[in-house]
C-alpha positions as a printed NumPy array, in Angstrom:
array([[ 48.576,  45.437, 153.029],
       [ 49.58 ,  41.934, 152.494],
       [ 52.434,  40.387, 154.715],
       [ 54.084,  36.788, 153.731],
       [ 56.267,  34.842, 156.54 ],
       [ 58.771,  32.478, 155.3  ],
       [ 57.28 ,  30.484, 158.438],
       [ 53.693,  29.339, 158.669],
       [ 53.879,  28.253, 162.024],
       [ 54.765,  31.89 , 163.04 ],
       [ 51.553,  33.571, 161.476],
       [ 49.389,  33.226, 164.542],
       [ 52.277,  34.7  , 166.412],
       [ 52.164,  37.687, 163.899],
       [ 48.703,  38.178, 163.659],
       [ 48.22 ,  38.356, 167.669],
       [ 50.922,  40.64 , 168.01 ],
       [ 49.603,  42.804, 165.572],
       [ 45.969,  42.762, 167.258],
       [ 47.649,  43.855, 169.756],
       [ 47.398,  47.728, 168.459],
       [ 44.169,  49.279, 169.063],
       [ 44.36 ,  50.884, 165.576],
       [ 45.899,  47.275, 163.647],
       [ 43.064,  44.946, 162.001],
       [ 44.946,  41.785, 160.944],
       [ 43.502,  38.433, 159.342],
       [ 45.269,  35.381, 158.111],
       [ 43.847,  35.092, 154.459],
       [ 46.448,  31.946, 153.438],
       [ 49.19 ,  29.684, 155.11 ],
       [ 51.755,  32.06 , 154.876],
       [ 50.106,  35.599, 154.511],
       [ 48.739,  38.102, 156.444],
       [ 46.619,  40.921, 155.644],
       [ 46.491,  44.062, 157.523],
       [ 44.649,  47.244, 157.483],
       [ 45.633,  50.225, 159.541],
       [ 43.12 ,  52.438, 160.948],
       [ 43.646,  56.241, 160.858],
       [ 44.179,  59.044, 157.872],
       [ 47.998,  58.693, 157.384],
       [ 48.93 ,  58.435, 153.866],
       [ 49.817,  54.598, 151.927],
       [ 53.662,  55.547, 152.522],
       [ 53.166,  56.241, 156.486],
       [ 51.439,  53.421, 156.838],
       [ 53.923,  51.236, 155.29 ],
       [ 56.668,  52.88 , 157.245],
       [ 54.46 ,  52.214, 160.684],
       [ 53.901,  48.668, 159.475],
       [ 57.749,  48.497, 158.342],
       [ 58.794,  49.425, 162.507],
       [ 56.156,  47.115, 163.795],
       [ 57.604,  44.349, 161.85 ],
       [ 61.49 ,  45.196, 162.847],
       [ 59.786,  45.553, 166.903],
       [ 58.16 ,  41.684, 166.265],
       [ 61.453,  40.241, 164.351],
       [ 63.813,  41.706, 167.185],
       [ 62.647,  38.393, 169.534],
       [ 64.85 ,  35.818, 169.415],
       [ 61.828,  32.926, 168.307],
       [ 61.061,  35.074, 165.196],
       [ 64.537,  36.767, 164.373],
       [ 65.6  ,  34.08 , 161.385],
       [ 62.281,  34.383, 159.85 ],
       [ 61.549,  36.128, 156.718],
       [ 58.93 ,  38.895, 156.383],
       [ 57.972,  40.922, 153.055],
       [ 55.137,  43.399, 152.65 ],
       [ 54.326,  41.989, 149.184],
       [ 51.627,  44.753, 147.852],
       [ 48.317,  46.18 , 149.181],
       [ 45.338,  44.896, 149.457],
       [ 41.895,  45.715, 147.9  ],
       [ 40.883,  47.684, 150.661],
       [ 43.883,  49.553, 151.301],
       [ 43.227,  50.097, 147.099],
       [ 40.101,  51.905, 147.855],
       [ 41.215,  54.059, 150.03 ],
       [ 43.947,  55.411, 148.35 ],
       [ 41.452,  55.833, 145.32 ],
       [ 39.139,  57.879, 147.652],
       [ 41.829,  59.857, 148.771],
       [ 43.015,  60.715, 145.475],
       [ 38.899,  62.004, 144.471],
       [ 39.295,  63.839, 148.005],
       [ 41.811,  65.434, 146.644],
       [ 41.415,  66.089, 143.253],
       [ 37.627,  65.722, 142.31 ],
       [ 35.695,  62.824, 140.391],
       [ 37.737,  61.923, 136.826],
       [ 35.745,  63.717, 133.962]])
């Protein structure tokens, strides 16, 4: 998933704090984006609720509580999996 801070000075912040989690792979592809991939076999919508509580836990510090932080889509490889889940579950498209 792709995260964008209203403050580019904050990324490295973000991203360490996210490294942080043994499962949490997190990369700054851009100035003000983020991209994260989260290891494990929940489902797209359990990740994005585990990424949505990580973000509250990071914003609730006083340095980063003013900034703004939107999950703004997912990214290729979190794409791919959901695609291979989907053939898990329902076969190869005919």
């Amino acid at each position: 998933m792709r995260i964008h801070l209203s403050d580019p000075h904050l990324v490295p912040s973000l991203v360490a704090f996210l490294r942080e989690r043994a499962y949490v792979v997190a990369e700054r592809v851009g100035a003000h984006e983020v991209e994260v991939s989260q290891l494990g076999s929940e489902n797209a919508s359990g990740r994005r609720l585990e990424l949505d509580l990580i973000l509250q836990v990071w914003r609730a510090s006083p340095e980063h509580a003013d900034t703004r932080v939107e999950i703004t889509g997912i990214s290729p490889g979190d794409e791919q999996r959901l695609i291979d889940l989907w053939i898990e579950s329902n076969g190869e498209p005919t």
